[in-house]
N, C-alpha and C positions, 0 to 999 in steps of 0.2 A: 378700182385703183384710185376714182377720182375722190373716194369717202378715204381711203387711207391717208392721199395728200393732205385732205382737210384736214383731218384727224390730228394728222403730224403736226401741218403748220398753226394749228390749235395748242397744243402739250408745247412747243417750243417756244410761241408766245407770253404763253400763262409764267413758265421758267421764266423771261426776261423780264416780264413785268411785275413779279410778286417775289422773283424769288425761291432757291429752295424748297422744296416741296414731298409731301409723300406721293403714294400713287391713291389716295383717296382723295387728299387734298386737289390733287390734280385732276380727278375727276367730278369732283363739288368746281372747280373753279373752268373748266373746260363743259360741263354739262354734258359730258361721253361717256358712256356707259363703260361699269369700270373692267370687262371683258374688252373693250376697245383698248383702252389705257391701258391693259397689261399687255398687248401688241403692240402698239405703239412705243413703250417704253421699251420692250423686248431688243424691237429695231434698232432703237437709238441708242442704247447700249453698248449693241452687238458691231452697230457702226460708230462710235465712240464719241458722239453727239454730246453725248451725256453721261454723266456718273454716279456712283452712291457714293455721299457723304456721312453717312455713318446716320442711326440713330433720332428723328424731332427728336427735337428739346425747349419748342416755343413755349417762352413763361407765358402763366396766368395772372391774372389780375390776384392780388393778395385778399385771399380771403373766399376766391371764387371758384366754381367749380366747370368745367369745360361742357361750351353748350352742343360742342358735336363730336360725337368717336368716343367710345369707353375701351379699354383694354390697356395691351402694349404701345406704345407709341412707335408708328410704322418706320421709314428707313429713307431718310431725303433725297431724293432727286436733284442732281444740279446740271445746269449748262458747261460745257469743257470750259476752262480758263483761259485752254490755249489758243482759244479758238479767234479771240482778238479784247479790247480792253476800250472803251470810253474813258473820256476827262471832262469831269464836271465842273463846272465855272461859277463863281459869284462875285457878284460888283459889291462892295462896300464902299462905305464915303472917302475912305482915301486909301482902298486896296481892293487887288484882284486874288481871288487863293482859288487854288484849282486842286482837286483829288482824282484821281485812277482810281476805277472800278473795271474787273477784268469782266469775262463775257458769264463766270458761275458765280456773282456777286461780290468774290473777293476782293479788298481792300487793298489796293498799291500806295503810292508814295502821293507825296502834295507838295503843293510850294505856294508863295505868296510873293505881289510885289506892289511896294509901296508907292503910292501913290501923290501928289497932291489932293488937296480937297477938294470937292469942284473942279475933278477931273474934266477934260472933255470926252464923248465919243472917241474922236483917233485915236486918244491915251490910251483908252478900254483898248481899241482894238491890236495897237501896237504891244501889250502887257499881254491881251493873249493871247495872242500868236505866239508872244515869245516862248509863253511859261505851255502852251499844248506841244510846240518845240524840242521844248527840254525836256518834257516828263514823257514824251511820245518815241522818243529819241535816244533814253538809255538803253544800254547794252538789254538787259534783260526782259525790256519790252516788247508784247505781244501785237500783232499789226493795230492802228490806230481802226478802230470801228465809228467811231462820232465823236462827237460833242453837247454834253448841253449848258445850256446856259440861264442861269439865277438870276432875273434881275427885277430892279425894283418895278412897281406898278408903275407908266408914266413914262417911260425910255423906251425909246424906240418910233420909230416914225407910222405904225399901226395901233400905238399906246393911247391911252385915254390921254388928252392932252390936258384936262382939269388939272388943280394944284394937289391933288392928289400925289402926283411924282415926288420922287426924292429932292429935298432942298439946294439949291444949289448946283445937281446935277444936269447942269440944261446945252450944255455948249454943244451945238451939232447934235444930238441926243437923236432930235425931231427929222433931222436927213440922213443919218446913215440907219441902212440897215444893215444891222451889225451879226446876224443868223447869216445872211445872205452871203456880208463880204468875206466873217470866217469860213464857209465852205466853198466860196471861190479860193481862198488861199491854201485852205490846209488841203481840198481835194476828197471830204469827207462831210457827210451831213453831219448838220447842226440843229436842233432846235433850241426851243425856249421858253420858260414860265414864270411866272412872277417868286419872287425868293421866298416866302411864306409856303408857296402850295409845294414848293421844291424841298422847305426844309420839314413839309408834313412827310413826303414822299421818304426821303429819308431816315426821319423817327420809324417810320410804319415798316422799313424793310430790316433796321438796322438799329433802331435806338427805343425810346420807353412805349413807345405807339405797338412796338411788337404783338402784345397782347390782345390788341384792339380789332375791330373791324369797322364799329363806328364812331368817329371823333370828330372834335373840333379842336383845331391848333392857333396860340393866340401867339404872335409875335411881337414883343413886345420890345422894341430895342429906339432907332431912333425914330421911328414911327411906328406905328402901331399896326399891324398885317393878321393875318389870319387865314385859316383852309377848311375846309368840309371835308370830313373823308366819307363815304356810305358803302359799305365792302369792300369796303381796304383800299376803293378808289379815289380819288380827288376829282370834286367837283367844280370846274372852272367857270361855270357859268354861263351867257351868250354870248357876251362879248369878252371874256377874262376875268370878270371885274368882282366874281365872286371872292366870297371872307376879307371883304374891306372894312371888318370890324371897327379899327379905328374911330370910324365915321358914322358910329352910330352913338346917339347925344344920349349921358349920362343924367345931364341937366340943360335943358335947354335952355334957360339965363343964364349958364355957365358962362365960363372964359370964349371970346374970339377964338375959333381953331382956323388954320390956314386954309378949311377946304370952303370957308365962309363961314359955318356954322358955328354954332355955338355949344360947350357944353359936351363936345364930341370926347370918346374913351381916349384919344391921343394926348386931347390936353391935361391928362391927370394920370397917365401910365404910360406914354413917350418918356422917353430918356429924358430928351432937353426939360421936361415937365418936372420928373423928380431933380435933375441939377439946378433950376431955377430956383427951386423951394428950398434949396440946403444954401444958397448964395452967400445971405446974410452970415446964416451959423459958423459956413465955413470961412468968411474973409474974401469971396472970390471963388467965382464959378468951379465945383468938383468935378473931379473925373469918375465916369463911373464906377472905376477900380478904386477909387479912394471912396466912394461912397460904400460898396459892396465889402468892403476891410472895415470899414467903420461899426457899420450893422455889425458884422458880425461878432466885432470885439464889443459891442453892447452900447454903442453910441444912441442916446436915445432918438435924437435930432434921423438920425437918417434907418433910426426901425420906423420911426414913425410915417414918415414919408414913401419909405417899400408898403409898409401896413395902407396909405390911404389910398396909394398905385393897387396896390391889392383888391381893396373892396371894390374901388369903384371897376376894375375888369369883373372881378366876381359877380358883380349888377349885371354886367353884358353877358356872360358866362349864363348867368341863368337864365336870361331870355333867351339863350341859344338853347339851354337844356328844353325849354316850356315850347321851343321850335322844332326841335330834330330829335332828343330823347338820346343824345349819343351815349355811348360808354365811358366815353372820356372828356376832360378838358388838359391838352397836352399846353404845356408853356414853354415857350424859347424866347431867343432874343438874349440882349446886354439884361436886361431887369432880372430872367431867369435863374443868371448866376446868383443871384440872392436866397436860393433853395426856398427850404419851408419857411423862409421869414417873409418870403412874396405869395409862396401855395397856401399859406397857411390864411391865411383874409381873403383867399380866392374861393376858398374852401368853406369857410364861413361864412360869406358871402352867397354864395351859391347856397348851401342849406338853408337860409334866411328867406331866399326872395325867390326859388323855383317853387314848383309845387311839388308837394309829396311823392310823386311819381316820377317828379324826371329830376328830383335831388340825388336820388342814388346814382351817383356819378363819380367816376375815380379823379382827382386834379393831382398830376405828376407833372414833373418838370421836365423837361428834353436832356437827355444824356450825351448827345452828339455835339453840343459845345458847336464853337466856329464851325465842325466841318457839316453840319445838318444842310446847307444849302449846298456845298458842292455836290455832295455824297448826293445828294436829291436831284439835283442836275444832274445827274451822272443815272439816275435813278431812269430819269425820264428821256436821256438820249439811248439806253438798252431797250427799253420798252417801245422808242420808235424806230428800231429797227426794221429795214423786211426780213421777212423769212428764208 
């Protein structure tokens, strides 16, 4: 009896944390012999734990052929929906947006709320309270299960206190703990991870990561972030502080970056980086929606500066390839929206300067837009569920 509880609380894990699943899938990711898995799944069933949603349909990489299972594609497994729903959270520099994720991975409703710049701590926490409130609280809402929460490296009174953290973000940051006071309010756990490994977690269940098992995610918006993933997992680190890309120096007589260093990937593929370089061109500091409209309509001024943002992540891209050998280089962030006119010198870039063996590497953009770190928040309050 006590190998079946295993069993069960094994297959109903694997569900939370990855995702939909076959019954093969689920025993490669459980490590249970797949005569257990067909009991197990029988049970859950039978007790309405779980249901078939029809048919895999996980794409492959273009061009590639699948490195486990030949035949028919078996028939998904998911967690019931009704069973309760998380809201995932992320801090932006002058907003909070939150998405619902039910307990079979399904997508609910989101909302946003605007911020000043240089919010404080209590702002974050009074925004969301409010917006887990609202979204937790319509009529057709299933019981509230967690929370999790996106935030940047550097927040939070456990956070690396270096200048690593977000700009401007500092008021109270360092004394509240903000996991803590939401699950004293709402009455429901909460965690938390830095927005980068949130918004990996995300692509990998839900957006271009799908395909993958091994990757590296570069975030590239107003600083420069990053993730590991190594079977599909995200790799945090000892003390969190893993995929701080940013901060690894392209040139070290380069430009001053804020973490002291010199030369680091933020100051030449951060946002504030490509807007400083278009200053001049444009008359006064761009938005990046006015730069990312420019390129596209063939502004030479700011393809060039996506293109130089490009190569130089493409440098760090392949010393990650010459390090981990991943499948992928996944990109997100504000830069991202710039499509193949930023993957494209990422891409090149990487073929350039990796070696032959670990250039074969796919560079796709993240398809989940703003919602990659809620949805990934969301991603990792299912997964830290109990059983």
């Amino acid at each position: 009896m006590a190998d079946l509880r295993d069993a069960t609380s094994r297959a109903v894990t694997a569900l939370r944390s990855f995702g939909p699943m076959t019954r093969a899938e689920l025993a490669r990711r459980t490590g249970l012999p797949k005569s257990t898995v067909s009991g197990v799944v029988a049970a859950l069933l039978t007790a309405g734990t779980i249901h078939e949603t029809g048919q895999a349909t996980r794409a492959l990489p273009e061009g590639r052929r699948a490195e486990r299972g030949r035949g028919r594609p078996g028939t998904l497994l998911a967690l019931d929906a009704g069973r309760g729903e998380v809201v995932g959270v992320e801090f932006g520099a002058s907003h909070v947006r939150a998405r619902v994720v039910d307990a079979g991975h399904g997508h609910g409703p989101g909302a946003v709320r605007r911020l000043p710049l240089a919010y404080g701590a209590g702002d974050a926490l009074d925004a969301t309270l409010d917006l887990v409130r609202e979204l937790s609280g319509r009529e057709d809402a299933a019981p509230l299960l967690g929370v999790g929460l996106a935030l940047a490296l550097g927040l939070g009174p456990a956070a690396t206190p270096a200048p690593t953290g977000p700009q401007g973000m500092r008021q109270g940051w360092e004394d509240l703990d903000l996991p803590a006071a939401l699950a004293e309010a709402l009455r429901a756990p909460v965690v938390a991870d830095n927005d980068a490994n949130c918004a990996a977690r995300g692509e990998l269940l839900w957006g271009a990561a799908r395909p993958y098992d091994d990757l590296v995610l570069l975030k590239l918006h107003a600083g420069v972030g990053g993730a590991v993933v190594i079977d599909r997992q995200v790799q945090t680190g000892r003390r969190g502080g893993a995929g701080e890309f940013g901060h690894v120096p392209v040139d070290p007589r380069g430009p001053l970056c804020r973490c002291g260093g010199r030369g680091c990937l933020e100051v030449y593929a951060g946002v504030p980086a490509v807007l400083e370089a278009l200053t001049v061109r444009h008359g006064g500091l761009p938005t990046p929606r006015e730069v990312l409209g420019a390129a596209a309509a063939g502004d030479p001024a700011c393809r060039r500066a996506l293109r130089d943002a490009g190569e130089a992540t493409g440098q760090v891209a392949a010393w990650l390839c010459n390090a981990l050998n991943p499948q992928a280089i996944v990109l997100t962030g504000a830069l991202a929206g710039a499509g193949e006119l930023l993957a494209g010198p990422v891409r090149e870039s990487v073929a350039r300067t990796a070696l032959p063996l670990n250039a074969d590497v796919d560079v796709v953009v993240g398809t989940l837009g703003r919602d990659a770190g809620p949805l990934g928040a969301a991603a990792l309050a299912l997964a830290s569920l109990p059983v």
